[in-house]
DSSP file (Angstrom, degrees, kcal/mol; ACC not computed):
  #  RESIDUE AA STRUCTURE BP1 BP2  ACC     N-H-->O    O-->H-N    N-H-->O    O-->H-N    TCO  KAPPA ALPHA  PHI   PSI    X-CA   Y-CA   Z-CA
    1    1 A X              0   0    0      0, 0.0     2,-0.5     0, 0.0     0, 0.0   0.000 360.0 360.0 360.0 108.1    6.5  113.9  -19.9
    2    2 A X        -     0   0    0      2,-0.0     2,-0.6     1,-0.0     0, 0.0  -0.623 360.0-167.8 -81.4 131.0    3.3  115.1  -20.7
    3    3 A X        -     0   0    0     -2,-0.5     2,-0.4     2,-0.0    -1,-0.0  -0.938  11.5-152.8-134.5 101.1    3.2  114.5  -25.1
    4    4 A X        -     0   0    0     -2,-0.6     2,-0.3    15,-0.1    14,-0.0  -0.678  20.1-167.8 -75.0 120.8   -0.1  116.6  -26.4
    5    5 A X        -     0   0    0     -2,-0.4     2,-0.3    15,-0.2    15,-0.1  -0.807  32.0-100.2-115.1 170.5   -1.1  114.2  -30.0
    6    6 A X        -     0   0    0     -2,-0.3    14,-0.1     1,-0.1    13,-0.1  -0.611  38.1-132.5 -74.0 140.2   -3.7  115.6  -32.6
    7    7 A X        -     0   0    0     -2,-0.3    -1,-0.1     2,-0.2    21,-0.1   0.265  33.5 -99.6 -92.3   9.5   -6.9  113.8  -31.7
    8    8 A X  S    S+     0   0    0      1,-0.3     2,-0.4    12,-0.1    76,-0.1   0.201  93.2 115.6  83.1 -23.0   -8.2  112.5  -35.0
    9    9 A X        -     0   0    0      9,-0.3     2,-0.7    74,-0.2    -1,-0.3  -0.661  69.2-130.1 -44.3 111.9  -10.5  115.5  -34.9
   10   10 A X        -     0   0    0     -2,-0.4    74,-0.8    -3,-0.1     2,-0.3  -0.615  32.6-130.8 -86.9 147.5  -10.3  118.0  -37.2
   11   11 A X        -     0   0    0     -2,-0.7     3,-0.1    73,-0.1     6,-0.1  -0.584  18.3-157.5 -65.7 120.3  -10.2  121.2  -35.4
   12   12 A X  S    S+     0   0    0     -2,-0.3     2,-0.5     1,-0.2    -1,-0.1   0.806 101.4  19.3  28.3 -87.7  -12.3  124.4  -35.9
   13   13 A X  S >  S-     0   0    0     -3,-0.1     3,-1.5     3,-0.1    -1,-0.2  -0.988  77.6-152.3-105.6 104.8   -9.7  126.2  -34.3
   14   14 A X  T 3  S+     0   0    0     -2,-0.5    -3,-0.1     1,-0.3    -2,-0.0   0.141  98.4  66.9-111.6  48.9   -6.7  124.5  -34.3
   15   15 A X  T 3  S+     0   0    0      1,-0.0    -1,-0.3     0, 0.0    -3,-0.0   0.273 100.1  68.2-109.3 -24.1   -5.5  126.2  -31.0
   16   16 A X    <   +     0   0    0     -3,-1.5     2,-0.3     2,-0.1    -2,-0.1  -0.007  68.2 144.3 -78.6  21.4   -8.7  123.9  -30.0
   17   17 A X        -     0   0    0     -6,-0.1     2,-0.4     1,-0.1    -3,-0.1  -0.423  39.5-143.0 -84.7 129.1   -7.2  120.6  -30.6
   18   18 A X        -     0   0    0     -2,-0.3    -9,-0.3    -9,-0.2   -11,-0.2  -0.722  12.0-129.0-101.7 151.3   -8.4  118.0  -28.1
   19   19 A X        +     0   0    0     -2,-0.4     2,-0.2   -13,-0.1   -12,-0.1  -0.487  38.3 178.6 -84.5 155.7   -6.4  115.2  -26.5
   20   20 A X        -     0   0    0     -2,-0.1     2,-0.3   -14,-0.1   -15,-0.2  -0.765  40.8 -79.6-156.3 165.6   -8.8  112.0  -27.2
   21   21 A X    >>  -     0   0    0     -2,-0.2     4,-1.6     1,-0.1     3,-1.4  -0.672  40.3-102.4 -99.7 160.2   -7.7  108.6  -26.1
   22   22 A X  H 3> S+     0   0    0     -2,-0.3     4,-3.2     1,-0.3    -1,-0.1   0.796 122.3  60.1 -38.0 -51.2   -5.0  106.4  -28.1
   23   23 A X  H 3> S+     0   0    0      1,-0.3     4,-2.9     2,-0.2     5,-0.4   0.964 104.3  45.3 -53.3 -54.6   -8.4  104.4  -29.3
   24   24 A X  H <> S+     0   0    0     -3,-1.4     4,-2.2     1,-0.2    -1,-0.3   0.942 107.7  54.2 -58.6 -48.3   -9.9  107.2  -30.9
   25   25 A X  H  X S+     0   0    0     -4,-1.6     4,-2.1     2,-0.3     5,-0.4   0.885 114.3  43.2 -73.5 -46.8   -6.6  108.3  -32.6
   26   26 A X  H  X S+     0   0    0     -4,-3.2     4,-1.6     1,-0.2     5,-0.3   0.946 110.1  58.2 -69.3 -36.1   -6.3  104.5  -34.4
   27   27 A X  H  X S+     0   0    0     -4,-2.9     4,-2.9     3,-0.2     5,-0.4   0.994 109.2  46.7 -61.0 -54.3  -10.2  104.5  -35.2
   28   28 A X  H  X S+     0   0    0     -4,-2.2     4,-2.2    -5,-0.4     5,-0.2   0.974 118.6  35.6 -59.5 -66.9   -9.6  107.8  -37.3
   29   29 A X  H  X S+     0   0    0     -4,-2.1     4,-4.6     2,-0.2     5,-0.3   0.926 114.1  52.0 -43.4 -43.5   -6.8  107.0  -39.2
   30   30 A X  H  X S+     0   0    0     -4,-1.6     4,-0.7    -5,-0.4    -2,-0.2   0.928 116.2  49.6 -76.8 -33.2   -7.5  103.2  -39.8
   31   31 A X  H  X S+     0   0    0     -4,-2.9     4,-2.3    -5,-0.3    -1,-0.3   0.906 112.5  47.1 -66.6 -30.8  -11.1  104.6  -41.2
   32   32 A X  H  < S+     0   0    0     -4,-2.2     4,-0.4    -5,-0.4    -2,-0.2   0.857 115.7  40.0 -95.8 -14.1   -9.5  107.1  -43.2
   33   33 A X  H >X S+     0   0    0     -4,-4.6     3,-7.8    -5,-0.2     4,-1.8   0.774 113.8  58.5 -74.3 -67.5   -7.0  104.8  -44.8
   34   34 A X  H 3X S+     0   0    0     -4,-0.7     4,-1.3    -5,-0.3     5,-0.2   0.597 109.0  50.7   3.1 -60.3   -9.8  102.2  -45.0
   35   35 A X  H 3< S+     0   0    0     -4,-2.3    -1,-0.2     1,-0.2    -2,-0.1   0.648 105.7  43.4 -24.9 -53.9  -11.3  104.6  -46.8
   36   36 A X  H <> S+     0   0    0     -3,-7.8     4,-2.5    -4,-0.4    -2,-0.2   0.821 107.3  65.0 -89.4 -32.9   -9.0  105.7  -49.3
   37   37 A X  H  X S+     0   0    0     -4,-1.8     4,-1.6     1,-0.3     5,-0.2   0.913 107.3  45.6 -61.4 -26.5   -8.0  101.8  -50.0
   38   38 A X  H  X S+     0   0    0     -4,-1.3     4,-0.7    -5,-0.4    -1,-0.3   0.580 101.9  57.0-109.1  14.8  -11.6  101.2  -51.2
   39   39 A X  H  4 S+     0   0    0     -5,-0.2     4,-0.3     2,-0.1    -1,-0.2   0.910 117.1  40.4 -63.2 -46.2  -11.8  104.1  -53.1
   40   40 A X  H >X S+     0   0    0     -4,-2.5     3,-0.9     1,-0.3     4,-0.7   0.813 115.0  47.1 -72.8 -26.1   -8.4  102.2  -55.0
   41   41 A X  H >X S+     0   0    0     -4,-1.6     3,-1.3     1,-0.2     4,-1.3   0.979  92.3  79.7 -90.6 -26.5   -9.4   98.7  -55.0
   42   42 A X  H 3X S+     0   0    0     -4,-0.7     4,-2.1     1,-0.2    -1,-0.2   0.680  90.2  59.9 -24.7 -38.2  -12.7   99.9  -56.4
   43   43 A X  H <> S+     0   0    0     -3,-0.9     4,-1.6    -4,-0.3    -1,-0.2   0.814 101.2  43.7 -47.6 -58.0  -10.7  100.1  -59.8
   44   44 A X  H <X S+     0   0    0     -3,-1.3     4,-1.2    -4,-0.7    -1,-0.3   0.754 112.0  60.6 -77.9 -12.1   -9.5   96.7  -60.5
   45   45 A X  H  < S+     0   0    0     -4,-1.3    -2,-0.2     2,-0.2    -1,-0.1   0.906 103.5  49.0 -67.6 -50.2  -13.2   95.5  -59.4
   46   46 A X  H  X S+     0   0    0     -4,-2.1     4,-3.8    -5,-0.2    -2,-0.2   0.848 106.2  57.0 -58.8 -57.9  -14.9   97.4  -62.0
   47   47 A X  H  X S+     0   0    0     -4,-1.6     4,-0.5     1,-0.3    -2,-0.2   0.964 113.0  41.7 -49.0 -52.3  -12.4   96.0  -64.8
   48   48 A X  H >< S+     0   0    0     -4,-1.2     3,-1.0    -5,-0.2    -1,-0.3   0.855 111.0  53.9 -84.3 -14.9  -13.4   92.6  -64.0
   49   49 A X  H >4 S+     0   0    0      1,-0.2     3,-1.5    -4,-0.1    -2,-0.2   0.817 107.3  53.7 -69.8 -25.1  -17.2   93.3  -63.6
   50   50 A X  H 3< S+     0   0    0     -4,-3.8    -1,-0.2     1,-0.3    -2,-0.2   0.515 110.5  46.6-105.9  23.6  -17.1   94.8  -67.0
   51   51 A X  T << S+     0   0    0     -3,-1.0     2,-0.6    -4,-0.5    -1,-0.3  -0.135  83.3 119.0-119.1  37.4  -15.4   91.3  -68.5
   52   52 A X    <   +     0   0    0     -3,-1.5    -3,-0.0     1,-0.1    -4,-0.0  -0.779  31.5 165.7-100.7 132.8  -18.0   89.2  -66.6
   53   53 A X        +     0   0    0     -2,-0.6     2,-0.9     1,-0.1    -1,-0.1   0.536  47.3 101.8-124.0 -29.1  -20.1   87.0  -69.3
   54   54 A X     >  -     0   0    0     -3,-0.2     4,-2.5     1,-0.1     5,-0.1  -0.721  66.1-149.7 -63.1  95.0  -21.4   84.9  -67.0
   55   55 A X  H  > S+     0   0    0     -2,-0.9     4,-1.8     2,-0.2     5,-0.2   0.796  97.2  42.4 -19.6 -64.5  -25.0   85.5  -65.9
   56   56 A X  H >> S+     0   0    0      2,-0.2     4,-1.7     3,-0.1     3,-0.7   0.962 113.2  55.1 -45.5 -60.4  -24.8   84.1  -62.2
   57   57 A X  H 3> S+     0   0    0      1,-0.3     4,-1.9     2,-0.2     5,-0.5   0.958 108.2  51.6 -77.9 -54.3  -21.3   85.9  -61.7
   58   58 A X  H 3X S+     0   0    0     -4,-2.5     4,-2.7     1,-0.2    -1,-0.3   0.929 109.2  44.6 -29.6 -56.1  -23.0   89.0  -62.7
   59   59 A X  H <X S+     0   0    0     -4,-1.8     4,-1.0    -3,-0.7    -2,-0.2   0.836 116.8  49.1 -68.3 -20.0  -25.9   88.7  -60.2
   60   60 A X  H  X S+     0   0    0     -4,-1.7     4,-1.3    -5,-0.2     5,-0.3   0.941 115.8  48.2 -79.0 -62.2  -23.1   87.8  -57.5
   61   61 A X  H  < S+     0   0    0     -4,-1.9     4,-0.3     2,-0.2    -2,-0.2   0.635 103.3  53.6 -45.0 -28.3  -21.3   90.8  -58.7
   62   62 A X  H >X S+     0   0    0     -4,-2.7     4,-3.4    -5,-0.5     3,-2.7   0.955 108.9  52.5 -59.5 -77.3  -23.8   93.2  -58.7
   63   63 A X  H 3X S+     0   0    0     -4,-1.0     4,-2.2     1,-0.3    -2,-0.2   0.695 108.7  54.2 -18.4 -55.3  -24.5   92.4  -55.1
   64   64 A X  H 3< S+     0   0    0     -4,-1.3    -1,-0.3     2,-0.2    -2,-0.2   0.567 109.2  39.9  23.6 -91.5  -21.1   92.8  -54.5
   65   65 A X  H <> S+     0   0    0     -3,-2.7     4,-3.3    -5,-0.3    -2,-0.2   0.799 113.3  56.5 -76.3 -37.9  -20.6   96.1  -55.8
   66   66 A X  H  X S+     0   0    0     -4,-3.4     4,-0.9     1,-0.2    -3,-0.2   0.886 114.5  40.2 -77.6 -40.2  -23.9   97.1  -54.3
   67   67 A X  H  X S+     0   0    0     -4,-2.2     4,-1.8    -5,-0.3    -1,-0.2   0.829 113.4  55.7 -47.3 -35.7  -22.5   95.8  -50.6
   68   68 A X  H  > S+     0   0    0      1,-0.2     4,-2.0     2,-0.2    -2,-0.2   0.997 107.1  47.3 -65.6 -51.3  -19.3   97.2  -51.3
   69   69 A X  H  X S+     0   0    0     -4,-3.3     4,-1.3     1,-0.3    -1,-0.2   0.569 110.2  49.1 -65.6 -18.5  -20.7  100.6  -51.9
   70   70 A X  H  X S+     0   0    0     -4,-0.9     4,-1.8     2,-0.2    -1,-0.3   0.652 107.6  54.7 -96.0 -30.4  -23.1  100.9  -48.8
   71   71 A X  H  X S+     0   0    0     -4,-1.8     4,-2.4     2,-0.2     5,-0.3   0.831 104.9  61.9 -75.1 -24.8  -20.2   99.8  -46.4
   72   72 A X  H  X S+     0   0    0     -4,-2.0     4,-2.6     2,-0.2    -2,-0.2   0.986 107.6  40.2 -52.2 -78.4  -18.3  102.9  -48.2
   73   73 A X  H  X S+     0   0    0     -4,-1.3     4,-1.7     1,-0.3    -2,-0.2   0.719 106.3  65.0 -50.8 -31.0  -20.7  105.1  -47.0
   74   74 A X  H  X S+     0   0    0     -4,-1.8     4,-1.3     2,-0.2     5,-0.3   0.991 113.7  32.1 -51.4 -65.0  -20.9  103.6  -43.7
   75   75 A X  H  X S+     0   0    0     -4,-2.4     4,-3.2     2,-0.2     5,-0.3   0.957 112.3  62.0 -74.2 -24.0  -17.6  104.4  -42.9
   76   76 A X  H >< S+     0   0    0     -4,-2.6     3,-1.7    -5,-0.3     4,-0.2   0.766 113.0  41.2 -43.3 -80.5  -17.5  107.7  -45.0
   77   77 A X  H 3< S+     0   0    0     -4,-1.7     4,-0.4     1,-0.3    -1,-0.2   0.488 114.1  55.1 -51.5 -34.5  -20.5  108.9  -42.5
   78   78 A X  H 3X S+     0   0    0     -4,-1.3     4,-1.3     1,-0.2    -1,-0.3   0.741 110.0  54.7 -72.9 -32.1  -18.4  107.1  -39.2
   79   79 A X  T << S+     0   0    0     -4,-3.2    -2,-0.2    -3,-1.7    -1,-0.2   0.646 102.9  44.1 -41.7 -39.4  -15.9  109.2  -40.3
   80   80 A X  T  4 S+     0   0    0     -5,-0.3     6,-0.5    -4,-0.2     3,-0.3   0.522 106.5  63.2-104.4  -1.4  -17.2  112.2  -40.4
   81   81 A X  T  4 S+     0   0    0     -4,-0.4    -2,-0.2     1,-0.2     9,-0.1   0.803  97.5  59.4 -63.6 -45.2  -18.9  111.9  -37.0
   82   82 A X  S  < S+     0   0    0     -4,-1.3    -1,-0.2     5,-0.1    -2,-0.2   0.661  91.9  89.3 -76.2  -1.2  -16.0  111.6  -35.5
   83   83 A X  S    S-     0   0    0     -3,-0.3     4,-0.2   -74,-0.2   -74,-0.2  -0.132  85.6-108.5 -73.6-175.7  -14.8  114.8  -36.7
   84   84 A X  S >  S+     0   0    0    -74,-0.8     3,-0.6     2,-0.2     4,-0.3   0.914 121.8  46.4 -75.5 -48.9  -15.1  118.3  -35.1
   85   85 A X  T 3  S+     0   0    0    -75,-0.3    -1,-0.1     1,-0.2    -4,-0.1   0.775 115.3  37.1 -43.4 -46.6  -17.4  119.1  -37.5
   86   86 A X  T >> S+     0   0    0     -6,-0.5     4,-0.5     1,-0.2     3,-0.5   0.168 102.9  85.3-100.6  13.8  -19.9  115.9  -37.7
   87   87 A X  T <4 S+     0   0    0     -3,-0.6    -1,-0.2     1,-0.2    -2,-0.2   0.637  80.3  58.8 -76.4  -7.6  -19.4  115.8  -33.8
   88   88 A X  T 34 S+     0   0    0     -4,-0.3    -1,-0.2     1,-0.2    -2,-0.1   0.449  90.5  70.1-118.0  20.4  -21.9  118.1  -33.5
   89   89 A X  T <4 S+     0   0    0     -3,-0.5     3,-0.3    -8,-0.1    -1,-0.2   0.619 108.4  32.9 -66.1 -47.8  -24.6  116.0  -35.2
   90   90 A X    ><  +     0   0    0     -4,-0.5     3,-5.0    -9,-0.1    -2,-0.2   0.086  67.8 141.6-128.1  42.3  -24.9  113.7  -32.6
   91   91 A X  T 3  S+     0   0    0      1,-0.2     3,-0.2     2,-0.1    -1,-0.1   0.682  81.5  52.3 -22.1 -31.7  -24.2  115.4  -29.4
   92   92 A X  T 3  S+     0   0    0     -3,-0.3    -1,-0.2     1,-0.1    -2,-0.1   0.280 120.1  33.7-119.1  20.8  -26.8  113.5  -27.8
   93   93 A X    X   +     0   0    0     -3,-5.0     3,-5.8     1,-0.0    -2,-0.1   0.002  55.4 171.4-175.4  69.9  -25.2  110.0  -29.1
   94   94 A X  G >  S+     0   0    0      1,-0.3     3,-1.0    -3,-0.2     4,-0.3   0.774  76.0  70.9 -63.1 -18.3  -21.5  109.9  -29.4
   95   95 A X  G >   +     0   0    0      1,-0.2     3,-0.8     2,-0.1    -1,-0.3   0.675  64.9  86.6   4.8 -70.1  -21.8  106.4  -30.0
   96   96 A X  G X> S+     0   0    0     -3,-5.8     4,-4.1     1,-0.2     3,-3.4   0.754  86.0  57.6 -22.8 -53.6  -23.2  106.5  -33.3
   97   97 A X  H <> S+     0   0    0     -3,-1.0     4,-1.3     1,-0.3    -1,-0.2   0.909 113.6  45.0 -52.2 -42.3  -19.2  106.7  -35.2
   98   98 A X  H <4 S+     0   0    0     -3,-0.8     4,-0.4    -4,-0.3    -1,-0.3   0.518 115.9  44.7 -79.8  -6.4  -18.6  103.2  -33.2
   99   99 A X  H <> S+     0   0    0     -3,-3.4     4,-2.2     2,-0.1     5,-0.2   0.792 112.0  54.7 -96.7 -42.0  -22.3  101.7  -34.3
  100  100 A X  H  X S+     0   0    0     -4,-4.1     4,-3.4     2,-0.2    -2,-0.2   0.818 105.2  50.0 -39.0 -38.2  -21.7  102.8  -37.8
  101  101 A X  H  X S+     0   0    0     -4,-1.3     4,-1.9    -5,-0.4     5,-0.4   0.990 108.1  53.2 -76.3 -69.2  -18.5  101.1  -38.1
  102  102 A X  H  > S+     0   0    0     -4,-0.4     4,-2.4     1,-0.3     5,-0.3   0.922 111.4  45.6 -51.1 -63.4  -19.9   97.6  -36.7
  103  103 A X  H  X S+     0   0    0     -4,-2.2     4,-1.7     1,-0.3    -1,-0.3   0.911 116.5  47.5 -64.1 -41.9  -22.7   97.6  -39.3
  104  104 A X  H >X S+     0   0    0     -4,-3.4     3,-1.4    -5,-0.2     4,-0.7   0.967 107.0  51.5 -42.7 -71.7  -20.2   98.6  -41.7
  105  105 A X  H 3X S+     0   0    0     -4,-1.9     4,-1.7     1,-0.3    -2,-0.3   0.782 112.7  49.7 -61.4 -51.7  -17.7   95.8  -40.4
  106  106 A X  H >X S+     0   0    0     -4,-2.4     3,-2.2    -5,-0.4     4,-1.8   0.989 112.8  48.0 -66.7 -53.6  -21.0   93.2  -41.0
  107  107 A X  H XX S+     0   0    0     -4,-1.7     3,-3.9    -3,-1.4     4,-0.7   0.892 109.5  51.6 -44.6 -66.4  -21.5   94.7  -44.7
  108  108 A X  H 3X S+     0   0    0     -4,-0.7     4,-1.9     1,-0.3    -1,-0.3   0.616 112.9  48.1 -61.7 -10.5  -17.8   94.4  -45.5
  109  109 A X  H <X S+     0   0    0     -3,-2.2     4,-1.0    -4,-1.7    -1,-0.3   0.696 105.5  50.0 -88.6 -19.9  -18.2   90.8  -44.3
  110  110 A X  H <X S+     0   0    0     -3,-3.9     4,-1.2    -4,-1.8    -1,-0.2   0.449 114.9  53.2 -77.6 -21.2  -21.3   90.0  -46.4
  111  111 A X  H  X S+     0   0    0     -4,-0.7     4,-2.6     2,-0.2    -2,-0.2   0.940 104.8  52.0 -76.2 -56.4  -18.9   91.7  -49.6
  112  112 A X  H  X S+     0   0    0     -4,-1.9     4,-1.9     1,-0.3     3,-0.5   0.965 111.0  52.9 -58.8 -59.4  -15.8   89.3  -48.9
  113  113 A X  H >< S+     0   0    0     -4,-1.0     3,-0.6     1,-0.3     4,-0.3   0.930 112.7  39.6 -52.6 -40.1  -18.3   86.5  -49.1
  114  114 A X  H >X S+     0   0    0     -4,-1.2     4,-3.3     1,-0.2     3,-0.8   0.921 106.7  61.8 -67.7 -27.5  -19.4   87.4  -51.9
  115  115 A X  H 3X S+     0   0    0     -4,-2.6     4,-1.2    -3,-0.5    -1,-0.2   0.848 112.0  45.4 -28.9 -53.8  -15.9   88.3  -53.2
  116  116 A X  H << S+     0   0    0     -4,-1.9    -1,-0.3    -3,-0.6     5,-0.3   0.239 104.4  58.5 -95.6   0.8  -15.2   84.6  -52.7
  117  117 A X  H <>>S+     0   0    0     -3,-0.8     4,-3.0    -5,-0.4     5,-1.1   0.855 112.6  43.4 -72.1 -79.5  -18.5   83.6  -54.3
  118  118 A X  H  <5S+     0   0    0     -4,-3.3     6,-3.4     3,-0.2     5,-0.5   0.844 120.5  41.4 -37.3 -52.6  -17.0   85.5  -57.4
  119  119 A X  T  X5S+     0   0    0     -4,-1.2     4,-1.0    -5,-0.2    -1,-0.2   0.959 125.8  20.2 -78.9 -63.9  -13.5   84.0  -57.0
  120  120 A X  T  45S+     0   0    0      2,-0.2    -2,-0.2     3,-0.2    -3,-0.2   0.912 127.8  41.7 -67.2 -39.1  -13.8   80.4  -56.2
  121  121 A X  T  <5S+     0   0    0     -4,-3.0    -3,-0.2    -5,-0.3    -1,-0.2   0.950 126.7  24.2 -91.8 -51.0  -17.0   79.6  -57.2
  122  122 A X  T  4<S-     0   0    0     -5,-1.1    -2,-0.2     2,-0.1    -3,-0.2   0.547  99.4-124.4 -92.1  -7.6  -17.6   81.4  -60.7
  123  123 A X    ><  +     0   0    0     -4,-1.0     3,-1.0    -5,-0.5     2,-0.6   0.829  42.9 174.2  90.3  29.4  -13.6   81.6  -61.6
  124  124 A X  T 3  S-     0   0    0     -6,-3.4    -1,-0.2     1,-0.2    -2,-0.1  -0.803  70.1  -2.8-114.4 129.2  -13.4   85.3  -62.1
  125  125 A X  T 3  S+     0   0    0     -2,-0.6     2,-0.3     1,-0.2    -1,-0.2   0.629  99.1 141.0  71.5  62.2  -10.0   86.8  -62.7
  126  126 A X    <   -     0   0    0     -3,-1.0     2,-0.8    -7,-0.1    -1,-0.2  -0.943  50.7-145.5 -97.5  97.1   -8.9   83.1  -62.1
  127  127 A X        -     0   0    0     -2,-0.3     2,-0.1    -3,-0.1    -3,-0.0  -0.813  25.1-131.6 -69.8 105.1   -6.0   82.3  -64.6
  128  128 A X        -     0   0    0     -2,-0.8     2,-0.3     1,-0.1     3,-0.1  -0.535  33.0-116.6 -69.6 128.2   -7.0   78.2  -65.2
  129  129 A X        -     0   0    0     -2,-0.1     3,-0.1     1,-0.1    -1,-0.1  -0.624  27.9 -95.7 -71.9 148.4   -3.5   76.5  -64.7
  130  130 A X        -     0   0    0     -2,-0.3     2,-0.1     1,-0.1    -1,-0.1  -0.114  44.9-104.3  13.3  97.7   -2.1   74.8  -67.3
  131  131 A X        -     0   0    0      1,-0.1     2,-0.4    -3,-0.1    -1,-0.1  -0.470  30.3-126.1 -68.1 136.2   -2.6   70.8  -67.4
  132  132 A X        -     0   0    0     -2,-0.1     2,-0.1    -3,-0.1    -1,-0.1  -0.472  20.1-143.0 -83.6 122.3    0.1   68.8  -66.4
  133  133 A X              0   0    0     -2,-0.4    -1,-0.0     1,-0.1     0, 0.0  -0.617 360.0 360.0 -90.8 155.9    1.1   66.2  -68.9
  134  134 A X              0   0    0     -2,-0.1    -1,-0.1     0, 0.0    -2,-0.0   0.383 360.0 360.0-115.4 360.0    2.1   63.1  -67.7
């Protein structure tokens, strides 16, 4: 049974739709939720940068944001390579979408540290428990 899927391209034409391999098809989607999730967490991020009082936790937070924001655009741009459209940017280095991604993938991993800079180290939007009386 031959089973024609949409190829994570968007089509042109969409009488033009090309079969791409099972790899390709998860890379498009999983960037485009990816995508949309740090459009959303962006929200709650902001709310706690703009109760931050703490000097240090600023400068970690800036940093942060500033990681966060460049690994956004990394994938935005791996994203759109891979489309029918931004495929025809780099004809002469389909590569790129899959180098993009990795240097993204490093960014988002230099933000989560800091993330955890922010959480553990400077306490923000850390509820202190309670003390236990004895």
């Amino acid at each position: 049974m031959n089973v024609r899927r949409h190829s994570g391209k968007i089509p042109a034409n969409p009488e033009r739709v090309q079969d791409l391999g099972e790899t390709e098809y998860i890379a498009f989607y999983t960037l485009l939720g990816g995508i949309i999730s740090a459009a959303a967490a962006a929200a709650p991020g902001l709310i706690d940068w703009a109760t931050l009082t703490d000097p240090a936790a600023v400068k970690v937070a800036n940093w942060h944001a500033r990681v966060n924001i460049i690994g956004l655009v990394i994938f935005i741009a791996s994203f759109y390579l891979r489309t029918t459209s931004g495929s025809k940017w780099i004809v002469s280095m389909p590569i790129l979408p899959f180098i993009l991604s990795l240097i993204g993938l490093v960014g988002l991993a230099i933000a989560g540290y800091l993330g955890g800079e922010l959480v553990f180290r400077h306490g923000v939007a850390v509820d202190a428990p309670a003390p236990v009386s004895k």
